[in-house]
C-alpha positions as CSV (number, residue, x, y, z in Angstrom):
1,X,29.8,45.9,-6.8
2,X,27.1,43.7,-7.2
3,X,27.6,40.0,-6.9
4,X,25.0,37.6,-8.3
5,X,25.1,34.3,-6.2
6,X,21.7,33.5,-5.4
7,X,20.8,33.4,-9.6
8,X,23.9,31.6,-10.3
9,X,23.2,29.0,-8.0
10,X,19.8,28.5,-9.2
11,X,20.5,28.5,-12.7
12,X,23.2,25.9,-12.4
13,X,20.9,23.4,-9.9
14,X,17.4,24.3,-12.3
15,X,18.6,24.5,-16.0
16,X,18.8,21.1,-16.4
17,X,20.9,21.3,-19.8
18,X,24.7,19.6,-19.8
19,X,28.3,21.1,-18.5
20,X,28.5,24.2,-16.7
21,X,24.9,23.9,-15.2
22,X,25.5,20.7,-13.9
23,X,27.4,22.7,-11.1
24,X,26.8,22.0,-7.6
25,X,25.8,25.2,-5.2
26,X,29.3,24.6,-3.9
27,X,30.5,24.3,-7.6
28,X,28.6,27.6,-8.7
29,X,29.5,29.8,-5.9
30,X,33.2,29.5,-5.9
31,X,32.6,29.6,-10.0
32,X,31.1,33.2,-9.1
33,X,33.6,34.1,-6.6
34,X,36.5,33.5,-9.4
35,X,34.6,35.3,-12.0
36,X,33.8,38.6,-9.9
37,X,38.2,38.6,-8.7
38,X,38.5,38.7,-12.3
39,X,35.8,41.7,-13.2
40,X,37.2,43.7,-10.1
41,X,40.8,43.1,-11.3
42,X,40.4,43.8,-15.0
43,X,38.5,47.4,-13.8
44,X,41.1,48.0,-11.7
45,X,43.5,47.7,-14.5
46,X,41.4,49.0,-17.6
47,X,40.5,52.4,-15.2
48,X,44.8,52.8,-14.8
49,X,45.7,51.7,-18.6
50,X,43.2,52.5,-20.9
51,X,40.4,54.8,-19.2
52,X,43.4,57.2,-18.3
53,X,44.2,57.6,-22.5
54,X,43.9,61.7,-22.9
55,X,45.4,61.5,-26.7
56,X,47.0,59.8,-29.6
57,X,49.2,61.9,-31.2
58,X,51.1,60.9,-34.7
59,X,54.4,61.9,-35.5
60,X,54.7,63.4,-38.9
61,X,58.4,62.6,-40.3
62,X,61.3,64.5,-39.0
63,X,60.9,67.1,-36.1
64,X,57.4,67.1,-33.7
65,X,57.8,69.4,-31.0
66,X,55.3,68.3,-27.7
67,X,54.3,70.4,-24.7
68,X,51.8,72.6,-22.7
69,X,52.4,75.6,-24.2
70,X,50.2,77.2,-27.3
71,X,51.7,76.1,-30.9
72,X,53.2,72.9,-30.3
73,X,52.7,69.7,-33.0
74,X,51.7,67.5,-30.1
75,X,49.8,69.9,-27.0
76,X,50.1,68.0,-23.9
77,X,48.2,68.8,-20.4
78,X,49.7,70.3,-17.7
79,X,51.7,69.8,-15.2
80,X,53.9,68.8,-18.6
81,X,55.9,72.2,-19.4
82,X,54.9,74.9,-21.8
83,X,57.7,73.0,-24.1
84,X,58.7,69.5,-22.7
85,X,61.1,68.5,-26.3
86,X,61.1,67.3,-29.1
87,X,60.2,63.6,-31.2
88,X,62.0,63.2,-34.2
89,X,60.5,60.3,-36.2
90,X,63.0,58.4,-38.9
91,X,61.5,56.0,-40.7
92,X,60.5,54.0,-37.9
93,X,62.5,54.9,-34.8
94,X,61.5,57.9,-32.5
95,X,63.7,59.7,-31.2
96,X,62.9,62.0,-27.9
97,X,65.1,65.6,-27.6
98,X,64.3,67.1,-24.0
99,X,64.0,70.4,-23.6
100,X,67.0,71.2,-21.3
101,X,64.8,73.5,-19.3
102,X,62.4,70.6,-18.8
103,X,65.0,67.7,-18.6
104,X,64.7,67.5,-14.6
105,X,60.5,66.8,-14.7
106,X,61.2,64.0,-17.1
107,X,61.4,60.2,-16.1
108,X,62.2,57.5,-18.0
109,X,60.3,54.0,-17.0
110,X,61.0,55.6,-13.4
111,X,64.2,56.8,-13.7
112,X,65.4,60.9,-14.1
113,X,66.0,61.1,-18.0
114,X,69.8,61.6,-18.8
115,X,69.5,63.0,-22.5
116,X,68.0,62.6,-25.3
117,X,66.4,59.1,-26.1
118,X,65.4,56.6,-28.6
119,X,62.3,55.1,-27.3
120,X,61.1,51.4,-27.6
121,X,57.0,51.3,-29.1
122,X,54.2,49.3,-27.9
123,X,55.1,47.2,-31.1
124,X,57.8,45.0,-29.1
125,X,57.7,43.1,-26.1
126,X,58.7,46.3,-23.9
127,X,57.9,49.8,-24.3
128,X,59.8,52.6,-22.7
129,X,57.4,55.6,-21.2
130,X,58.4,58.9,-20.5
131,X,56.1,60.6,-17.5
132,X,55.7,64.2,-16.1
133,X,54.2,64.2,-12.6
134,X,50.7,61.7,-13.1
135,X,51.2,62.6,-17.5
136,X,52.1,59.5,-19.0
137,X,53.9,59.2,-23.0
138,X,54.5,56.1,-24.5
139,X,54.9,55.6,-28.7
140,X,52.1,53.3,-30.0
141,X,52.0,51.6,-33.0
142,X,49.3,51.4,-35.4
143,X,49.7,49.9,-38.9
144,X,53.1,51.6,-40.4
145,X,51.6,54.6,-38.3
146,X,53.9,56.0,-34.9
147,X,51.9,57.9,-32.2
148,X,52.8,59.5,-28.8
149,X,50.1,57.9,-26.5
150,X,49.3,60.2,-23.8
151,X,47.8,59.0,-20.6
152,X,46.6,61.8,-18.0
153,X,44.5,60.3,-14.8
154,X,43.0,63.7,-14.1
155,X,42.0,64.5,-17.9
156,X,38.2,65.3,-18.8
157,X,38.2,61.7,-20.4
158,X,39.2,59.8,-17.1
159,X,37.1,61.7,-14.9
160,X,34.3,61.6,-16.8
161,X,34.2,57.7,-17.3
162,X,30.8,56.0,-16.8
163,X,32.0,53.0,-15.8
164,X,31.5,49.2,-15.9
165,X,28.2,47.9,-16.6
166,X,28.0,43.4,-16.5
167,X,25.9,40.9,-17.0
168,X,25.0,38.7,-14.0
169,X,27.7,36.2,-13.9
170,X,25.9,32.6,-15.5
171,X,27.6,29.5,-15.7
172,X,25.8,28.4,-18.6
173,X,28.0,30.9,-20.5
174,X,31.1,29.2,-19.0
175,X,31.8,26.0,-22.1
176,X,34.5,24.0,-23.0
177,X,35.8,24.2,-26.6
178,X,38.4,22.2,-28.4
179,X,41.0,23.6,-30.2
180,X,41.4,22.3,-33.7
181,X,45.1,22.8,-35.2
182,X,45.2,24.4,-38.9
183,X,48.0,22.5,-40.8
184,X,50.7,25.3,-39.9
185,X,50.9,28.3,-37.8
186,X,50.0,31.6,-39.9
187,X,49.8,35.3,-39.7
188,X,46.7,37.3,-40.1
189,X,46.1,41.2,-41.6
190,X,43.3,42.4,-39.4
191,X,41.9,45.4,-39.7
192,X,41.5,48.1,-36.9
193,X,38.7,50.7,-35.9
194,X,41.4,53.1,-37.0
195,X,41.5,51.7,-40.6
196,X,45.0,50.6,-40.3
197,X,46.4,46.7,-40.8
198,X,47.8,45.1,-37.8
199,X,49.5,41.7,-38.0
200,X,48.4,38.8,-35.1
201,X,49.2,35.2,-35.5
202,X,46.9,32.5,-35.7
203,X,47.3,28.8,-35.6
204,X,43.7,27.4,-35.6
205,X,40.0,27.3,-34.2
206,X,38.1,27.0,-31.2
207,X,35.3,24.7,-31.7
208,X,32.1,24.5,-29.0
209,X,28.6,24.3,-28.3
210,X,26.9,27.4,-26.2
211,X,22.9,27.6,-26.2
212,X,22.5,24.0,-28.2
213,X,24.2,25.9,-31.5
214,X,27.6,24.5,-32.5
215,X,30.3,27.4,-33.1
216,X,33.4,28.1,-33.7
217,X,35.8,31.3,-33.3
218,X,39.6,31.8,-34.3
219,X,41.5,33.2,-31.7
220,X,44.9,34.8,-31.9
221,X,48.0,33.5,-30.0
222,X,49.8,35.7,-27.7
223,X,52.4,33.4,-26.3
224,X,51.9,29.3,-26.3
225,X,49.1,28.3,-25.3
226,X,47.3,31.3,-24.7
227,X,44.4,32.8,-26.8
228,X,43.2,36.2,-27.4
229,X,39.8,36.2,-28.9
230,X,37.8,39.1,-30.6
231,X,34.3,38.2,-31.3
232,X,31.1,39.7,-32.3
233,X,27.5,37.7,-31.4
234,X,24.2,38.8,-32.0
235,X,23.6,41.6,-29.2
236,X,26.9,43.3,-30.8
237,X,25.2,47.0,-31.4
238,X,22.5,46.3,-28.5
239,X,22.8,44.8,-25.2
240,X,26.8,44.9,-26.0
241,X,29.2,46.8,-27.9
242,X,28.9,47.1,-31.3
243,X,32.2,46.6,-32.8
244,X,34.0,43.3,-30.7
245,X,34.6,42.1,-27.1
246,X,37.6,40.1,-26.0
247,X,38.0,36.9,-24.1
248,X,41.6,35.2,-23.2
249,X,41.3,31.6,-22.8
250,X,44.2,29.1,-22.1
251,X,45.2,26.0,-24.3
252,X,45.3,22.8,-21.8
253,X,47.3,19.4,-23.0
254,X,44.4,17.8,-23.8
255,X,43.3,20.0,-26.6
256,X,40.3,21.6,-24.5
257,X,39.9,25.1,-23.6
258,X,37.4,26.6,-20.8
259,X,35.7,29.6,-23.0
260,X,33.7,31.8,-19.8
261,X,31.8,34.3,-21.4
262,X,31.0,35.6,-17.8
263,X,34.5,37.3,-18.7
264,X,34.0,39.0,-22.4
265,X,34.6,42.1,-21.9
266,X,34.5,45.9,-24.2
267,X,37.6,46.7,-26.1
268,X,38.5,49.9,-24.8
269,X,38.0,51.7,-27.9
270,X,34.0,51.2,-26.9
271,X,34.6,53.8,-24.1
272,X,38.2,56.2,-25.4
273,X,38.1,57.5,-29.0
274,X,41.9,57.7,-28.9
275,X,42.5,53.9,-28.7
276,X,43.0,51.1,-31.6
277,X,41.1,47.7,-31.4
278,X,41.1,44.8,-33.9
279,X,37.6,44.1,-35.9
280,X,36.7,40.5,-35.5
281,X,37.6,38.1,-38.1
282,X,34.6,36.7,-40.2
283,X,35.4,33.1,-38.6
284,X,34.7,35.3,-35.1
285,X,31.1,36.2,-35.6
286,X,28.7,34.4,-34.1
287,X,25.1,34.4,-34.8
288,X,23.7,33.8,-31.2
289,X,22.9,36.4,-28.8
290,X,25.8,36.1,-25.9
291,X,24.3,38.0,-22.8
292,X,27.2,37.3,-20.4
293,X,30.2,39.6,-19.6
294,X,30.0,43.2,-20.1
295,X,27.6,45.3,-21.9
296,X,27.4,48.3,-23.9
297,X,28.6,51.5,-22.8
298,X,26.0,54.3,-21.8
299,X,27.1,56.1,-24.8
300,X,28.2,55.7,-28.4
301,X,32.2,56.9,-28.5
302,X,33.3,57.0,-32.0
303,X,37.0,57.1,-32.7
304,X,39.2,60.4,-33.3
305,X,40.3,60.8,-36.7
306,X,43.1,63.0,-37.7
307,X,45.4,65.5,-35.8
308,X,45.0,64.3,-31.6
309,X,43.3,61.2,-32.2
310,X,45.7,59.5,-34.3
């Protein structure tokens, strides 16, 4: 992977414009060591979580039966078995029925699987995951909508990934904001590329200046003091992915938070058709060109509607 230095440094000793080109050589280079640990981590991690995603998979209410074999509500790749069980959905809950022929290739977050099982969704702080061989299931949750997310590392959508493409890491992207506190804490419908209504909370705005314009974005909170932020700029549809990219950022106790471009990155519904991301907020779209983190993908991936891709 390629690492930029030599135009980092110079842009941070020529620009001549305040904070993060005022960096020293010293300054700049450890600023693009941090930044390029961070873009070979998050691959890494986005290649094992999200790049693996080989379907999405609702439940219809009551009985969904799920395996390799021909006929099944839910066909799964091999080495699953021809009929791995069965997910009952009530209301909510999901309820997983082995197949006893199957029950031995089945794990439970690492563990043999006992018995039947009512599984925890990606909707709660821990979700449980069922795995055959390298075939990974968990239940996502989308809207009021349950799902059996399949993850297979060896599937046609995995294999055939294109990759990460970046922007050459620039410090001028790198700005500090200041958070600015609504009155009380609040939580937000957002809309996502599936069409469904997902709730996040909010509890104010990120205020900063990047390229001479003054901006602002609302992130979303995670856990104190942490922000998850889904943006769109002016190369959204261009030089970068057309519906969002995400930042994380973390609140200090001053009331100041380091916003580093150099680390926005594509949601992975911008490379998977079977995932669900957020669309940005109206506060979250910014009418400067950001050419800093990653950029588009090689090709347009529109989302799965309907039958496997929900």
């Amino acid at each position: 992977m390629k690492v930029w230095l030599p135009l980092v440094v110079a842009s941070a000793v020529a620009c001549g414009s305040p904070g993060p080109a005022a960096m020293t050589p010293a300054e700049a280079a450890a600023h693009v060591a941090e930044v390029q640990a961070w873009r070979d981590k998050h691959e890494v991690d986005y290649r094992r979580d999200w790049v693996s995603i080989a379907g999405l998979h609702q439940f219809k209410p009551g009985r969904n039966t799920a395996g390799s074999g021909s006929g099944h509500d839910i066909p799964l790749p091999a080495p699953v078995p021809a009929s791995l069980g069965v997910f009952v959905l009530a209301g909510q809950a999901v309820r997983f029925e082995p197949d006893r022929r199957a029950l031995a290739a089945v794990n439970l977050n690492g563990k043999p699987l006992a018995g039947p099982v009512d599984l925890r969704d990606d909707g709660g702080t821990r979700s449980d995951e069922l795995t055959v061989g390298d075939v990974r299931m968990a239940v996502h949750v989308s809207g009021e909508h349950r799902s059996l997310r399949v993850r297979d590392p060896k599937g046609p959508l995995a294999t055939g990934f294109l990759g990460f493409t970046w922007f050459p890491i620039d410090p001028a992207y790198r700005v500090t904001g200041r958070f600015v506190k609504d009155a009380e804490p609040r939580s937000l419908q957002v809309l996502n590329t599936f069409g469904d209504i997902d709730s996040y909370k909010t509890e104010g705005v990120i205020e900063f200046t990047l390229q001479g314009h003054k901006l602002s974005v609302r992130p979303f909170t995670t856990r104190p003091n942490r922000f998850y932020i889904v943006f769109k700029d002016a190369s959204s549809g261009q030089e970068t992915y057309e519906a969002a990219r995400f930042l994380y950022s973390n609140l200090n106790p001053d009331g100041t938070t380091v916003l580093d471009f150099n680390e926005a990155y594509n949601p992975p519904c911008a490379f998977n058709p079977y995932t669900t991301c957020p669309i940005p907020l109206k506060e979250s779209r910014l009418a400067v060109k950001i050419l800093a983190g990653e950029k588009a993908y090689p090709v347009h991936v529109p989302p799965a509607v309907g039958g496997a891709g929900r």
